[in-house]
C-alpha positions as semicolon CSV with decimal commas, in nm:
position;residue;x (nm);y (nm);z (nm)
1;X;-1,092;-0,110;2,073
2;X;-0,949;0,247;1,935
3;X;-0,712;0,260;1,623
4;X;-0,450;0,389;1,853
5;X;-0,479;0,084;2,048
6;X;-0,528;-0,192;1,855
7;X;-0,358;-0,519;1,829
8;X;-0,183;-0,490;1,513
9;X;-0,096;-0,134;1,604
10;X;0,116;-0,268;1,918
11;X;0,272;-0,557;1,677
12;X;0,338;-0,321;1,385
13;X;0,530;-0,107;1,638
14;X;0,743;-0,361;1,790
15;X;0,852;-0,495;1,475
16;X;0,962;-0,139;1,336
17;X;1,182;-0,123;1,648
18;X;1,317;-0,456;1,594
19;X;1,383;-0,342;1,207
20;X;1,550;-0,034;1,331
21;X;1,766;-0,242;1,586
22;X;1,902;-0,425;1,281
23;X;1,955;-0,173;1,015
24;X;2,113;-0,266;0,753
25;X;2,297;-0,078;0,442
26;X;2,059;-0,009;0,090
27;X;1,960;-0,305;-0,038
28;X;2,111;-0,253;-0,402
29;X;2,015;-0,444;-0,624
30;X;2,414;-0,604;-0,639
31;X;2,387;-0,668;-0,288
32;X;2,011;-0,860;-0,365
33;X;2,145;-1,038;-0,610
34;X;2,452;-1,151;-0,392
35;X;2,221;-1,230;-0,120
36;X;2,045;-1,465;-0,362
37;X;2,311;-1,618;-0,550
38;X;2,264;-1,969;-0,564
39;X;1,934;-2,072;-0,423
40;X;1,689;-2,343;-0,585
41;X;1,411;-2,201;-0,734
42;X;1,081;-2,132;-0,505
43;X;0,818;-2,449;-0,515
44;X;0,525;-2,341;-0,701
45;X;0,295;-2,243;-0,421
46;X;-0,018;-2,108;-0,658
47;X;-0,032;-2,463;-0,851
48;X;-0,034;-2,619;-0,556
49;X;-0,342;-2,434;-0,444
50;X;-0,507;-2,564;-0,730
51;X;-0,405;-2,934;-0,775
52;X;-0,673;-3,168;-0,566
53;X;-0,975;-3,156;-0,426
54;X;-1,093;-2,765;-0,337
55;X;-1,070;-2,638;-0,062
56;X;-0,693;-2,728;-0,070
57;X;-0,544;-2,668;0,293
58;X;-0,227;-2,491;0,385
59;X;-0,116;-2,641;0,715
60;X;0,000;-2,404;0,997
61;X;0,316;-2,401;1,194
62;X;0,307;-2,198;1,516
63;X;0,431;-2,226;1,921
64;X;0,206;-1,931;1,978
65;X;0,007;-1,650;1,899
66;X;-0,058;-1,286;2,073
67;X;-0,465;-1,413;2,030
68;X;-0,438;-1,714;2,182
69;X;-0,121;-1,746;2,398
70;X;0,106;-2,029;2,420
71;X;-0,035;-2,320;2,193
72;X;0,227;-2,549;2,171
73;X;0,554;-2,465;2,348
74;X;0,884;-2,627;2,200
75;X;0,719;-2,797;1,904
76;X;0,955;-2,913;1,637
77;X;0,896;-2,734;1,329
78;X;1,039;-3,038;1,105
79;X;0,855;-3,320;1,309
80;X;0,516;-3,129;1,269
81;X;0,553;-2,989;0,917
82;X;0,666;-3,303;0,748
83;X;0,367;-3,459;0,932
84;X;0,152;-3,153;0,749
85;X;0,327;-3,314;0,442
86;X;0,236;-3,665;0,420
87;X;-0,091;-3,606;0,588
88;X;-0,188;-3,416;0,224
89;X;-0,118;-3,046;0,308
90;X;-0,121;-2,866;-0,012
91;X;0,142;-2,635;0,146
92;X;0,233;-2,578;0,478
93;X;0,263;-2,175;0,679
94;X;0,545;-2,110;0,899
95;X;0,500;-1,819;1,167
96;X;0,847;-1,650;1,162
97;X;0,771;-1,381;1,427
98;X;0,867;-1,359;1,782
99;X;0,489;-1,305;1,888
100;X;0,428;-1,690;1,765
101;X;0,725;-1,798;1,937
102;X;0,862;-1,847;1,544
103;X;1,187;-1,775;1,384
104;X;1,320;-1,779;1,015
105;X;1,574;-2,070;1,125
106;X;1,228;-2,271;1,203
107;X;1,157;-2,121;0,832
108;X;1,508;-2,290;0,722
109;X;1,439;-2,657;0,901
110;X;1,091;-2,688;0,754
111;X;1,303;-2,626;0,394
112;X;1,461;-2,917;0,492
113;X;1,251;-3,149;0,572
114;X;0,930;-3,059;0,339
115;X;0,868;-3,114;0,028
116;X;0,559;-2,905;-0,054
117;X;0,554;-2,518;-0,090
118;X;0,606;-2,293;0,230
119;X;0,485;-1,981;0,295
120;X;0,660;-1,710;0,519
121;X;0,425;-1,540;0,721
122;X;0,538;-1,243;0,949
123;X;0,446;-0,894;0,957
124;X;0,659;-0,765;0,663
125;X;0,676;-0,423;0,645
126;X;1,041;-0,403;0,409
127;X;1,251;-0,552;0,165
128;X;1,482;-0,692;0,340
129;X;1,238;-0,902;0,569
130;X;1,114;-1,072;0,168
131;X;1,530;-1,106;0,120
132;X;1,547;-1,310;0,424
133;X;1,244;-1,518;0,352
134;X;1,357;-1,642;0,037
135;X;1,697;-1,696;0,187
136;X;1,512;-1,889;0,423
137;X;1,344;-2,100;0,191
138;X;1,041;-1,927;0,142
139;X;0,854;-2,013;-0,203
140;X;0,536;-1,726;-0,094
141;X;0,526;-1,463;0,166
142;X;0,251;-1,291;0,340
143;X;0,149;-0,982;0,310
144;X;-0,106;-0,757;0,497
145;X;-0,322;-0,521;0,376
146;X;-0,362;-0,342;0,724
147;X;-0,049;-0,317;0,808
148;X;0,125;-0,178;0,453
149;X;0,039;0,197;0,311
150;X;-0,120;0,137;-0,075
151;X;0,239;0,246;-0,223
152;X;0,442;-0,019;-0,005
153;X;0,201;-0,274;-0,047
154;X;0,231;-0,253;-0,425
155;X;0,629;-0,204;-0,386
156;X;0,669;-0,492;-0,203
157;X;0,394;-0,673;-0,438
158;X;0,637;-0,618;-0,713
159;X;0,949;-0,635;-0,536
160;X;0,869;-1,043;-0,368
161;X;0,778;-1,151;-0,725
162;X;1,121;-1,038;-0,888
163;X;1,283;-1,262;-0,687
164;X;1,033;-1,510;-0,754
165;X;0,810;-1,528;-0,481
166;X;0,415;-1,555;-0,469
167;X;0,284;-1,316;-0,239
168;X;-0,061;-1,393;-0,047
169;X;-0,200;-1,069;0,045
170;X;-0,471;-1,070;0,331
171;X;-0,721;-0,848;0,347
172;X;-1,019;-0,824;0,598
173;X;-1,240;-0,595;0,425
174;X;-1,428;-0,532;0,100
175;X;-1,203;-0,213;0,081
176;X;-0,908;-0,393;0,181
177;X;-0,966;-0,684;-0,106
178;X;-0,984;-0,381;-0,321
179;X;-0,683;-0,268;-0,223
180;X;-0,497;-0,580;-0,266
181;X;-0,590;-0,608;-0,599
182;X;-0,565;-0,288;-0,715
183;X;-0,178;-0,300;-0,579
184;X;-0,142;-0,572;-0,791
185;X;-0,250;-0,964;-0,608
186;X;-0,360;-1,239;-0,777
187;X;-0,388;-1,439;-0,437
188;X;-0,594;-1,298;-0,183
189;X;-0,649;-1,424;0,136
190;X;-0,927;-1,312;0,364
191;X;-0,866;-1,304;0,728
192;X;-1,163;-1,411;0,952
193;X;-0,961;-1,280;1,269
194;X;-0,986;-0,867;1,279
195;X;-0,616;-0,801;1,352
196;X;-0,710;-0,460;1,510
197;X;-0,914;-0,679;1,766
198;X;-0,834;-1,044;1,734
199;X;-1,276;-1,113;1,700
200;X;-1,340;-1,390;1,415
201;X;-1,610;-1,377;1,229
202;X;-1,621;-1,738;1,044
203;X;-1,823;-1,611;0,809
204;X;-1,652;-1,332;0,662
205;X;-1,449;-1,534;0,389
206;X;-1,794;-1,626;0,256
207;X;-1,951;-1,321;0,276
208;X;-1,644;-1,166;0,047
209;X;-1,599;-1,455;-0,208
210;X;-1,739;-1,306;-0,450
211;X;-1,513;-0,982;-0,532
212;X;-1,190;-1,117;-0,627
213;X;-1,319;-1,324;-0,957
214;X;-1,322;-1,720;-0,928
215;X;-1,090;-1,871;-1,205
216;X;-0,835;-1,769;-1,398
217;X;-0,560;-1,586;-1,254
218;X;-0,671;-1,510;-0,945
219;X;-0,690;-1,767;-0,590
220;X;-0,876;-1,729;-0,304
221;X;-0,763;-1,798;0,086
222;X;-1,000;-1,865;0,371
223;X;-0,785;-1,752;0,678
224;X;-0,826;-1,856;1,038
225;X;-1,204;-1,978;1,191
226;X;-1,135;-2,278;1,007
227;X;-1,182;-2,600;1,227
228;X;-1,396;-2,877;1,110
229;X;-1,484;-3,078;0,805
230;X;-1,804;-2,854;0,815
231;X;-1,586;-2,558;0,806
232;X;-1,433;-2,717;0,459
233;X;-1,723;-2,795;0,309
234;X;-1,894;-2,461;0,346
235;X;-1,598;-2,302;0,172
236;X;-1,625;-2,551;-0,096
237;X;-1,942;-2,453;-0,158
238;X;-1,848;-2,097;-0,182
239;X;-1,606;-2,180;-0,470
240;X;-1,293;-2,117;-0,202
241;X;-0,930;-2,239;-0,370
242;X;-0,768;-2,298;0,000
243;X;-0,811;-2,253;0,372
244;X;-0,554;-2,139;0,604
245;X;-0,562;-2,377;0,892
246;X;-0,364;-2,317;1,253
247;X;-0,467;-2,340;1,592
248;X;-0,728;-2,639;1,522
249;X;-0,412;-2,865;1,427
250;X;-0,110;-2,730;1,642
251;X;-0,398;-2,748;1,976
252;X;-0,459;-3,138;1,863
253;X;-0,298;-3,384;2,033
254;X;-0,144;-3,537;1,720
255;X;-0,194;-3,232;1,421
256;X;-0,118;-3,463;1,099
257;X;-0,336;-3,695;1,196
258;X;-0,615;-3,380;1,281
259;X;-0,523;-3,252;0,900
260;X;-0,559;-3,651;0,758
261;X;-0,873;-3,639;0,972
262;X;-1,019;-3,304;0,777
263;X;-0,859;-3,391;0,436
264;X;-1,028;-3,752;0,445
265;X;-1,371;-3,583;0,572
266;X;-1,366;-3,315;0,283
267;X;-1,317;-3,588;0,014
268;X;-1,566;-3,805;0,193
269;X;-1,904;-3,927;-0,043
């Protein structure tokens, strides 16, 4: 598939219009802070990612998706996310963009209802969008490498942790893992699914564990592909912090007791 017509290029576009649709005034930083004004502080999502057995998982949230089409229409964000919970999700991912079938008031009613960290993942491409998460309830967002120029990326890098949230940038590349990075991430997640094409290549995460440095300040994401407690345990080999896991859960007929079913098999003698 060309650049021109890639996947992410059709997504990217449709959420500029929808941006431009609802325009708002300069964020100042008065109006940020007004925004803001009186919000608990964000759950820690980075510890989280590090307390338990490796790799941790963050639990997945979505109706839909442009790769796989309707997954589970009309699911209940708070029944299935506090089910993530007390199944052992180390944090759970919400999908708040119209392509998923997702929307930052199912963002706001997993808040409610969940105790662990969330993350907010959309295709940000602004400030405002990071304003809204956190409003929301965020306590990370989601950033992507592909779809961000290197200035923005490190902009919005900046700007999502002055308002104290952790940012999980996802790269699909050696150069994009570079990229992230250099623009300033300390949790990198690497994408199995090509964007640009929506191919997975389960393997990928493996193959680029070893440039962002294991320990210390940085943590490393296995995204998407993941779908079996032989899936886990090849990341844990690989030294992986956490896996990203969607479509296995929200396709199984119950999905805490799929994520009890993986967490149980991971920890397993």
């Amino acid at each position: 598939m060309s650049e021109q017509t890639s996947h992410l290029d059709r997504i990217l576009a449709a959420k500029r219009a929808q941006l431009a649709q609802h325009r708002r005034d300069r964020l100042t930083d008065r109006r940020i802070e007004d925004a803001l004004a009186g919000l608990a502080p964000p759950r820690d999502f980075v510890t989280a990612l590090h307390t338990g057995p490796a790799p941790r998982v963050i639990a997945e949230f979505k109706r839909a998706s442009p790769s796989k089409g309707v997954i589970r229409e009309g699911a209940s964000v708070g029944e299935i996310v506090a089910g993530y919970a007390a199944a052992g999700a180390a944090a759970v991912s919400v999908l708040t963009d119209s392509h998923f079938q997702g929307s930052l008031e199912d963002l706001g009613r997993a808040r409610e209802v969940c105790p662990v960290p969330i993350l907010c993942k959309d295709f940000i491409l602004e400030r405002s969008q990071i304003v809204d998460a956190r409003r929301a309830g965020a306590d990370a967002v989601l950033l992507i490498v592909a779809a961000l120029p290197p200035p923005t990326l490190q902009q919005l890098i900046d700007f999502a942790q002055s308002i104290e949230l952790q940012v999980l940038c996802e790269a699909h590349d050696a150069f994009e893992v570079d990229r992230a990075m250099s623009a300033g991430a300390t949790i990198v997640g690497v994408n199995a699914r090509d964007l640009r094409s929506f191919e997975v290549d389960p393997d990928l995460p493996l193959q680029l564990r070893d440039l962002v440095p294991r320990g210390g300040r940085f943590t490393y994401v296995a995204e998407s592909g993941v779908q079996t407690v032989e899936d886990l345990r090849r990341l844990r080999h690989a030294e992986v912090d956490a896996a990203l896991v969607g479509t296995a859960l929200m396709q199984a007929h119950d999905p805490a007791a799929a994520l009890r079913e993986l967490i149980d098999g991971l920890v397993a003698p």
